[in-house]
N, C-alpha and C positions, 0 to 999 in steps of 0.2 A: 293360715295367718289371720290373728283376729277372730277368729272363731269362740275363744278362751270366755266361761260363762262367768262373769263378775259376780259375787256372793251381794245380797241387796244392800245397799247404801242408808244407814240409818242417821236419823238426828233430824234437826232442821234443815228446811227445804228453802233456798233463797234465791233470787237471779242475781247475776251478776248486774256490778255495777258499770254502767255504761254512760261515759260523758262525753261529748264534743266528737261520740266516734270511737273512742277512746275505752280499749276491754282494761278495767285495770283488775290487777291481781298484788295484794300488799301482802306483808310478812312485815308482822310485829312482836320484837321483845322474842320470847321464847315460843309464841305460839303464833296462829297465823287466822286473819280472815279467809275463811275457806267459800268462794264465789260457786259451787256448784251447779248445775246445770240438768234440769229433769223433762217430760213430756219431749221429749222424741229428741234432745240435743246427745252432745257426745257422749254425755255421763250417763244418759237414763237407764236407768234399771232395766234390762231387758228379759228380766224373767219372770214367767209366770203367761206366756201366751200360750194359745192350743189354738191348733185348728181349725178349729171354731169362728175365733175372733180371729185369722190371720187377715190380713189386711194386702191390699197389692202392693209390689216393691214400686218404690218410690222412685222418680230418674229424673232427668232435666238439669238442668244447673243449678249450683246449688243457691237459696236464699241467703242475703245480707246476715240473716239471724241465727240460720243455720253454722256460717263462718265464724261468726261472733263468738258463738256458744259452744262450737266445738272445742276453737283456737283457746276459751277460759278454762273449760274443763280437763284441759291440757297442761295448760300453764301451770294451773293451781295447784293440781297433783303434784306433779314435777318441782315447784314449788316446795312444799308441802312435804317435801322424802316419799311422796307415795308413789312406788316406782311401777308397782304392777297396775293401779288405776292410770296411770301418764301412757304405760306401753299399752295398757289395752283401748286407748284414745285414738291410736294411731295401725295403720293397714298393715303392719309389720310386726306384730306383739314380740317376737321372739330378738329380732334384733335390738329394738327399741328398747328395750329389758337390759339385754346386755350391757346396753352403752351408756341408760343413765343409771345406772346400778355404777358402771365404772367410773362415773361423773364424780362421786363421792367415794367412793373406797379405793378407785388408784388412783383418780385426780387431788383427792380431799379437797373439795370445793364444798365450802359448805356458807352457810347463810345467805342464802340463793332470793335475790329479789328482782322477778320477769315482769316487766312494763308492757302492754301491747301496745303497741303503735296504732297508724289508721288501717284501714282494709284498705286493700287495697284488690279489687277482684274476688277471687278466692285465697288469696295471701295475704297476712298478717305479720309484717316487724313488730319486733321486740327485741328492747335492751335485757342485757342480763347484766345485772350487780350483785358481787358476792366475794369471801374469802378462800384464801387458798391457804392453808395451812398444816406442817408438818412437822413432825418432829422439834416444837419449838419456837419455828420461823411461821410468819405470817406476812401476808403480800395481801393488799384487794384487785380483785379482778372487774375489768368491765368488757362488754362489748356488744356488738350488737348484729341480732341473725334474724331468721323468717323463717316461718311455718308457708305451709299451703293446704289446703282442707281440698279432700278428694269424695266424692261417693264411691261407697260399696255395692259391687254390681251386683252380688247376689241378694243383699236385703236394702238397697239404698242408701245404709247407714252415712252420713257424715262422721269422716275419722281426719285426723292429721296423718297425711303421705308423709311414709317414714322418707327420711335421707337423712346419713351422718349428720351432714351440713345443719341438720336445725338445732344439732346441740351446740357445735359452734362453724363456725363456715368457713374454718380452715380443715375439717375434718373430709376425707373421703369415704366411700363406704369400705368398712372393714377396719378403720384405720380407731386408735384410740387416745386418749388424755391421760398421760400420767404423771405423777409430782415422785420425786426424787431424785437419787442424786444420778445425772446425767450419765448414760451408758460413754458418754462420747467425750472427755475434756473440752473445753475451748478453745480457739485459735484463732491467733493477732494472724491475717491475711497480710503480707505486704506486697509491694507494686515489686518492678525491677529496681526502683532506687531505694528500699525500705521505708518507703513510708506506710503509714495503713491504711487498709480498703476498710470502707463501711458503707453501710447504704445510705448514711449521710451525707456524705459526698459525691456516692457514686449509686444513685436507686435503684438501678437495673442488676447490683450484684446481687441480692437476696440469695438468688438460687445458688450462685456460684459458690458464695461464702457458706453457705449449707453445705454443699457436696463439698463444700473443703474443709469442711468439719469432720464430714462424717467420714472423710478419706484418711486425714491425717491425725486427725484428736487423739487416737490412741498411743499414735508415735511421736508426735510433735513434742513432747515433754510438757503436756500439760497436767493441772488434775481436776478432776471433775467438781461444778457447783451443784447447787440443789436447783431444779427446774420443773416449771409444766411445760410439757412437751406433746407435740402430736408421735406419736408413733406410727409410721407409716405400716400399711396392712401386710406388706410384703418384705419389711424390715428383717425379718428373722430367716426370712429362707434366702436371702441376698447373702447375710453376712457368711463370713469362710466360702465362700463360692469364686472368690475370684481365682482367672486360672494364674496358672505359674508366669507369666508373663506379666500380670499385674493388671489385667486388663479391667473396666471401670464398665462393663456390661451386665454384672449383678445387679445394678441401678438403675441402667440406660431407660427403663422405661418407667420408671419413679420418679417423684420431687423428692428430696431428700427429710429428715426429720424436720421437725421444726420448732425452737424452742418460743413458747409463748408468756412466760412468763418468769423472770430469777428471783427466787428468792434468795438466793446466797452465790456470792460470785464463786466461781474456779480461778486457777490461775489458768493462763492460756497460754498454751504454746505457739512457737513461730512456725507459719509457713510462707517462706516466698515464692512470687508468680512470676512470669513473665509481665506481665501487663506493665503500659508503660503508661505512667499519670497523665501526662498531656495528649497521649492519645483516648486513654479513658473518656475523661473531660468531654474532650472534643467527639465521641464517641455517642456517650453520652447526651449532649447538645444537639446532635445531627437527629436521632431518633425521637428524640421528644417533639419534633416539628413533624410527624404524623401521627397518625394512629395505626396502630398493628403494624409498627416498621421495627426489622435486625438486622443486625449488620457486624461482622466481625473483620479483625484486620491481623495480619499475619506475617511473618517473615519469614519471604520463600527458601533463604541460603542456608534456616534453621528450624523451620518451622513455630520457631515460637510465638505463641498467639500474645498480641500486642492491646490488643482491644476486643469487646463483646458487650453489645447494649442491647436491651429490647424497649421499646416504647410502654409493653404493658410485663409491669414487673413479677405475676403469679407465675409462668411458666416460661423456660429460658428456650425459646424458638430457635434463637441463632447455635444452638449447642443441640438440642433434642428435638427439635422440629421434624417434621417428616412432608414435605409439600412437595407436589409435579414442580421442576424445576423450568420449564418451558425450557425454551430457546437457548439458556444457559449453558443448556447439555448440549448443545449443538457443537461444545469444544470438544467433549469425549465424543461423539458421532464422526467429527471433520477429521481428528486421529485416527479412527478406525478407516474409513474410508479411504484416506490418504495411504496406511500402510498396506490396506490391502488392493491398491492402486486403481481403484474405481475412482480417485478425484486427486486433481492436481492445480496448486492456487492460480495457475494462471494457463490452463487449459479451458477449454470450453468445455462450461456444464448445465444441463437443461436446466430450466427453470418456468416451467407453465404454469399455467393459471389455478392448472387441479392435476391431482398424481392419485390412481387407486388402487388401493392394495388389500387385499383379506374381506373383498367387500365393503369397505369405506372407501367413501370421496374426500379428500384431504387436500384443502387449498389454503392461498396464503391469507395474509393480512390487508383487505379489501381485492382482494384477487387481482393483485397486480402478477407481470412475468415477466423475465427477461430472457429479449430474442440473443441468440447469439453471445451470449455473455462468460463471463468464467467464473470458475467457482469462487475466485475471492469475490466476487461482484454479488455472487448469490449469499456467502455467505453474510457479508457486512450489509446485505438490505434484508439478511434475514426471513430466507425465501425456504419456505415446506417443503415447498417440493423436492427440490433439489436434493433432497435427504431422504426422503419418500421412495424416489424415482427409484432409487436404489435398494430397497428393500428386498425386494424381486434375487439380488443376488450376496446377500448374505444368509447365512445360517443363521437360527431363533439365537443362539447361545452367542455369537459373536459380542453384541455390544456388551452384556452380562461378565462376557471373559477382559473385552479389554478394560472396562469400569472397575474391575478386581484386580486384573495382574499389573496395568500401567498404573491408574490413578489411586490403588490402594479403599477402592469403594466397594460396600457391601460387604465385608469380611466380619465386620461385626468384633474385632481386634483393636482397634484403637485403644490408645492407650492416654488420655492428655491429663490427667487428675482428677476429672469431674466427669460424671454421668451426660454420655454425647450418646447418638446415634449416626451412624457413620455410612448411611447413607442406603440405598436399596435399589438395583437394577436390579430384578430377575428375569429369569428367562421368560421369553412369552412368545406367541405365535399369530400369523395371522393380521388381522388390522391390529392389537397390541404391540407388537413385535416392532410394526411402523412406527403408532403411535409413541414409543418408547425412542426411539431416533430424533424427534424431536422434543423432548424431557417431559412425555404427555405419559398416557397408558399405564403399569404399574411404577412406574419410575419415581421417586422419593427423596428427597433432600432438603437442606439449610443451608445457611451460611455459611455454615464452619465447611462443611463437605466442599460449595463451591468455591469459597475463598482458597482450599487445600487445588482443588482442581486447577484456578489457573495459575497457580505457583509450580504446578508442575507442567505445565504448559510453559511459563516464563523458564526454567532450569531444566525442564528436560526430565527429572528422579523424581517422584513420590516422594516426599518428608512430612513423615508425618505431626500435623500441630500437638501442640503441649503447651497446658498451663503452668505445670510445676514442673521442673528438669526431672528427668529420670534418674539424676545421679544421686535426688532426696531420696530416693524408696527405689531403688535398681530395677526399675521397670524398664522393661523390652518392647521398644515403639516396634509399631507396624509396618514393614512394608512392601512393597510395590515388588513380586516378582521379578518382570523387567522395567529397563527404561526405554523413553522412545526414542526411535530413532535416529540421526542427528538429521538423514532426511525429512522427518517427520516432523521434528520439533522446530526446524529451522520453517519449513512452511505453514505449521502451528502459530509461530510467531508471527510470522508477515500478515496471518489470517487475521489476527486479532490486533496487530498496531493497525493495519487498512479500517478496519472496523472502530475503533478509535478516533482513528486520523477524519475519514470517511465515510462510514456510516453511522448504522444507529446509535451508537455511542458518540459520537462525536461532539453535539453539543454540551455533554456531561464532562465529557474528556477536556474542553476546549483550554489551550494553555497546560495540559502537564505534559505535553512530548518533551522530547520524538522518544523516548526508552520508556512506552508506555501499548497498552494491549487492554482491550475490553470485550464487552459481548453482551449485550441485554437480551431479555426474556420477560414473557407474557404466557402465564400460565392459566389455561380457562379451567374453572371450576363448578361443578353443577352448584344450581342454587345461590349464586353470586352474579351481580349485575356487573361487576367490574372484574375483570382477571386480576392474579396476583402480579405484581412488577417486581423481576429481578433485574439483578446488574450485576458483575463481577468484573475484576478489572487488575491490573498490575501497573506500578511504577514503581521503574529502581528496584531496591529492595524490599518492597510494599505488595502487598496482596490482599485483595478484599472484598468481600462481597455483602451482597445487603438483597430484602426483601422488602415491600410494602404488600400485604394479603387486602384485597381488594382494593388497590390501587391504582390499576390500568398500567398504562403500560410502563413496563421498567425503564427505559431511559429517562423519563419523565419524573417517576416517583423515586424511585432507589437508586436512580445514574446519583443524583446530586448530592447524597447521603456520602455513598464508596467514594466520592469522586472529591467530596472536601476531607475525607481522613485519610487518602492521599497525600492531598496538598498540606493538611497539616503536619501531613509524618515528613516531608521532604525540606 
């Protein structure tokens, strides 16, 4: 890559213009000031060296002027329609090629005018201004992305580091720009009482209302407008893939399309959600008072998901997230344990200071312990060990089977309208195996997963959540092999109203008893100074869980989140 010999560059030879910092690159009327770049920057002529005159490869960081003059002769091309001078600018020729070659012939972007912003390091912003037009229709476009200038290890060369992202920065790699008319019709979202979802109202649904586009647009009875659209890299081999059951796992690990610009509307078809508006709202409001906080709310007697926010709106955490759950899981652990009679809420269960298993030492939260105690005591102060202890006598596949067959986790079947991941125990051995007992080791989840969790904690049955009813598109939810037991789930519950009433949760909880049940969680993660904070929780007919990703600890950051979209659903 990059290798490609550039045929010599003739005409006049000029430097760019450089003000206040400032690379500019202009396009005027039908032709363009062409800023080019020669004696050793990104453009130079590279041919005509021998062996003779080779010179040593050049390394270190690169110069202010090196960045300047790369990021021009970049621009300019690109600028300019010269697609093969732009690609051979940059460490990537062959992809770089493809995508602004597709810039103009499936995007039809055309009269393209790139500002450079200041440097910044080895990085350069730049706006882009330009027209998008087709078949008739015309739109202008703006926006604004970033290069980065990289050296080349084998000749030193300074090039622009290819990524999608520098064409526009909603693009991934693989992913491209196309203008016509929408593979997908449009579609009016509505709440449970019809009114409409937008992310004017509601800015955490972006994602949603995408994957409810791209689920429902071809059936909703809509017809399709004229659009620029990202087309995602893996778009074509999702479509017709989903199985008989209707399940939303051709997606699950994508953002969905994304329309960036209309030039001619569609008409849009309906799709209703479950989502209820005043818990949105309030949903909504709860998340925006941290940073990297989700939180989802649910109803356990139906599963219907009621609410879903995320503080940062690119990527929907609380639906597709995959994070160690901590302590959370300790509700699917305290079942397991319970049914296969290693632990009884108010028998006496160890709880030391440190527990070792598979060659780890595994102690708790300031290495406290409690003498003589019972396992509700251990569970509601949220003691490691206690969970640990027992390691020793279950099987690697146990928690793995009961997170599958009770709680409907890991099956990768979920069905709710929109692209979820549905959670991941796998089997594991050894210190993992422990580590997984308390929501550490391979263990994987969100919101949505744990909100689903303690709802079936609250009822006893896996129900599985859903945004849109099944009866819109006869999708076949998922579920839960068995249910737990009524010994199980009757101590299940006292485990987590004690834990509420009493423990860790209890200051979050304070005022929604006594028909109420929690369980917080602090998940460590390498490379973070503060663990991630969970909370999941139940009242009444309500079920919810929420994260803060480097938060500390969940009673703290994400008790108070679950614990007011509670109190506003009741």
């Amino acid at each position: 890559m990059g290798n490609r010999r550039r045929a010599t560059e003739r005409g006049k030879k000029t430097k760019p213009a450089v003000i206040g910092g400032m690379i500019a690159v202009v396009v005027g009327g039908a032709g363009f000031g062409v800023y080019a770049v020669y004696g050793g920057g990104a453009a130079a002529d590279d041919q005509g060296s021998t062996a003779s005159d080779a010179k040593p490869v050049k390394s270190g960081p690169l110069s202010a002027a090196e960045v300047r003059s790369t990021a021009t002769a970049f621009l300019t091309a690109w600028q300019g329609g010269d697609v093969t001078t732009a690609a051979a600018a940059t460490d990537d020729t062959p992809a770089a090629r493809t995508l602004l070659t597709g810039y103009g012939k499936e995007a039809y972007i055309k009269d393209v005018t790139l500002t450079a912003g200041k440097r910044s390091g080895d990085s350069v912003p730049f706006s882009v201004k330009g027209t998008v037009s087709y078949k008739g229709l015309t739109k202008p476009l703006a926006y604004e992305s970033e290069l980065t200038v990289v050296r080349r290890a084998k000749d030193g060369k300074p090039l622009v580091g290819w990524q999608s992202s520098v064409v526009h920065p909603d693009l991934a790699d693989g992913d491209r720009l196309v203008t016509g008319e929408s593979g997908t019709p449009p579609i009016k979202a509505e709440d449970r009482d019809g009114g409409e979802l937008s992310t004017a109202k509601y800015p955490s649904l972006g994602t949603v209302l995408d994957g409810l586009r791209e689920k429902y647009g071809k059936t909703a009875g809509g017809k399709a407008g004229i659009e620029l659209r990202v087309i995602r890299a893996d778009s074509k081999a999702a479509e017709g893939s989903e199985d008989a059951a209707g399940s939303d796992k051709a997606a699950a690990g994508k953002n969905p399309d994304k329309t960036l610009l209309e030039l001619s509307k569609g008409t849009p078809g309906t799709v209703r959600t479950t989502l209820s508006p005043d818990l949105q709202a309030a949903a909504e409001r709860e998340v925006a008072k941290k940073s990297k906080a989700s939180a989802v709310l649910i109803r356990p007697s139906s599963g219907e998901i009621l609410a879903v926010a995320n503080s940062g709106h690119g990527f929907n955490t609380a639906f597709q997230g995959s994070l160690a759950p901590g302590s959370t899981m300790k509700v699917v652990t305290a079942s397991l344990l319970i049914d296969k009679g290693l632990a009884s809420v108010n028998k006496e269960h160890p709880c030391p200071k440190y527990s070792t298993y598979g060659g780890w030492k595994f102690q708790n939260d300031d290495k406290f312990e409690i003498k003589g105690g019972t396992f509700k005591a251990s569970f509601a102060r949220s003691c490691n060990t206690a969970f640990i202890s027992q390691a020793k006598k279950l099987s690697d596949d146990d928690l793995t089977k009961q997170a599958q067959q009770v709680f409907g986790l890991g099956m990768n079947n979920w069905a709710i309208g929109v692209p979820t991941f549905d959670g991941s125990v796998p089997v594991q051995s050894d210190a993992q195996m422990a580590a997984s007992l308390i929501g550490q080791g391979g263990v994987r989840m969100n919101p949505l997963n744990m909100a689903s969790v303690v709802a079936t904690a609250k009822t006893g049955t896996f129900k599985q959540p859903y945004l849109v009813a099944p009866t819109v598109d006869k999708r076949t939810l998922a579920k839960g092999s068995r249910s737990l037991s009524a010994s199980t789930q009757s101590q299940l519950r006292e485990l987590l109203q004690y834990t509420a009433a009493a423990g860790t949760a209890a200051e979050a909880m304070a005022g929604l008893g006594p028909d109420f049940g929690a369980k917080t969680g602090s998940a460590e993660v390498d490379g973070q100074k503060k663990p991630n904070g969970w909370f999941t929780a139940w009242k009444g007919d309500l079920a919810g869980a929420g994260v803060v990703q480097q938060g500390g600890h969940g009673g703290e950051t994400a008790g108070p989140i679950v614990a007011a979209l509670l109190k506003a659903g009741s």
